[in-house]
C-alpha positions, 0 to 999 in steps of 0.5 A: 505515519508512512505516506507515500505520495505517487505522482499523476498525470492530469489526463489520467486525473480526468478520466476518472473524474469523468469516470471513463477509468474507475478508482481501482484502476487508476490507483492500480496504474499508478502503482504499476507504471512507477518503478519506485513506489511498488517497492516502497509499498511492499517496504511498507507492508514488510516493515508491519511483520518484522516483529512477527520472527523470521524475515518478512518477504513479500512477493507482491500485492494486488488491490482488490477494492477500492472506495473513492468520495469525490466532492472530498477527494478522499478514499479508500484502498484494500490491499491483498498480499501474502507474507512469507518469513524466512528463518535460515538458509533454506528454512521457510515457514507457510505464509499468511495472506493479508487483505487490509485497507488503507486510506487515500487523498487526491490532490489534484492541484499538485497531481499527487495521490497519497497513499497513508499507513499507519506506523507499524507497532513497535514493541519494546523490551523494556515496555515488558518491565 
């Protein structure tokens, strides 16, 4: 299972703990201000299509929901993106918009989000036999 572990700073963990900021926007901070984990996302969420024909690309994401129990430190995340394959030099197919959720667990003590995908489906060849 992929995770990606985003680091926080303390005084962003307090305000949602205080809930001066809500889950959605202090995931969304996370995401945006570290150079290395929107791509590592977007990574991710390419690697669910490779088998789809063509070459995945993927433009960005928005996160259009978020869930969050706090007594737990666990939630929840929908993340919204287009895909678009690629079959040659010029040759593109119409996308398809994805809206899917992902799980996620805070640990505070550590001041690391972490972020859960489940390992994209691999098909092998030699299961058709």
């Amino acid at each position: 299972m992929p995770i990606v572990n985003i680091p926080f700073e303390e005084e962003s963990y307090q305000k949602l703990s205080t809930q001066q900021t809500s889950i959605q926007n202090f995931i969304s901070l996370l995401i945006y201000k570290n150079n290395d984990v929107f791509p590592a996302i977007e990574r991710i969420l390419r690697e669910y299509h490779f088998n789809d024909g063509g070459s995945p690309y993927i433009e960005g994401f928005e996160i259009t929901n978020a869930e969050y129990q706090p007594d737990t430190r666990k939630g929840r995340i929908w993340l919204k993106y287009r895909i678009d394959y690629y079959f040659g030099c010029e040759d593109r197919s119409a996308g398809t918009t994805f809206n899917e959720g992902y799980n996620f667990e805070i640990d505070p003590d550590a001041s690391i989000l972490k972020l859960y995908f489940p390992e994209p489906v691999q098909r092998d060849t030699l299961d058709e036999f």
